[in-house]
N, C-alpha and C positions, 0 to 999 in steps of 0.2 A: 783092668782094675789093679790098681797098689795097694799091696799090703805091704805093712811095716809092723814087724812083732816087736815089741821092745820091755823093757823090765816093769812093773807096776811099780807105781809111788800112790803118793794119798793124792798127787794132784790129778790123778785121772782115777780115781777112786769109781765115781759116777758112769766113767765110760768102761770101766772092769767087770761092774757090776754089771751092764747091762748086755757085755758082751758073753758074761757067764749064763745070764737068766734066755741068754735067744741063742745059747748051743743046745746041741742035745745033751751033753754031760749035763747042764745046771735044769734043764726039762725032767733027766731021771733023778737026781740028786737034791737040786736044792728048791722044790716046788713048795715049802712051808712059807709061810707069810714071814718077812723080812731074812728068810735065809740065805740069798745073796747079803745082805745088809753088813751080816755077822760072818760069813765066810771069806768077804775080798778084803775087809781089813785084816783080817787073820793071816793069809794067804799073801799078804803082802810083806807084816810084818816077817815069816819064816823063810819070806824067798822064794816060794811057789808061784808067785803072779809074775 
């Protein structure tokens, strides 16, 4: 398997999101309805993603 880690932008927004919502961080964390939605654009614009 390859993996390749690279910086978040808005053009992979959809694929951030979903790799936050199927870790275990985003299972204990972000389990409210659209709170991946509202955390990976945030998390993008500060430089965290």
């Amino acid at each position: 398997m390859d993996i390749r880690i690279e910086k978040g932008t808005r053009q992979y927004l959809n694929d951030c999101e979903e790799a936050l919502l199927n870790s275990e961080l985003g299972r204990k964390y972000f389990t409210g309805a659209g709170a991946g939605k509202m955390a990976v654009p945030e998390g993008i614009e500060q430089g965290n993603l």
